[in-house]
C-alpha positions in Angstrom: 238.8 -38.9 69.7 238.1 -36.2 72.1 236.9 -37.8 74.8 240.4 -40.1 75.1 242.2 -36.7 75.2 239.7 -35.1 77.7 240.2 -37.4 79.9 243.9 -37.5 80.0 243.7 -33.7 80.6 241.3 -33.9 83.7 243.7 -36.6 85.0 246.7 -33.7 84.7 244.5 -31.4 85.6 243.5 -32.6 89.0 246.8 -34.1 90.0 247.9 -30.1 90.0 244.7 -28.8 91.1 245.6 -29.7 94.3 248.0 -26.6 95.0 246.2 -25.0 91.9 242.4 -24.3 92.4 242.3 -22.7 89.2 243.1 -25.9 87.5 240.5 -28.1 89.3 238.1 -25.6 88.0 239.0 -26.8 84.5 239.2 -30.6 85.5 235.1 -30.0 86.6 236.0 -31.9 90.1 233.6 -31.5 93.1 235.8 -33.5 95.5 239.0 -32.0 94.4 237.9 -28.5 94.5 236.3 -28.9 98.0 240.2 -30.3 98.8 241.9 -27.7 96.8 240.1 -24.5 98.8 240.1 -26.2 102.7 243.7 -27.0 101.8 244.4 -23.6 100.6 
């Protein structure tokens, strides 16, 4: 049952880790972290 709920929270997560790096840190997102700091 945690796994479903996980993985809705990474989804959230790395839709607002893009402004937020802090957030992609959670989501555990190489791609979107590499975005989140060249963008920043």
């Amino acid at each position: 049952m945690a796994t479903p709920l996980t993985r809705s929270s990474a989804d959230l997560f790395q839709r607002k880790g893009e402004k937020n790096p802090v957030f992609v840190r959670f989501s555990g997102t190489e791609r979107t972290l590499d975005r989140s700091f060249i963008g920043s």
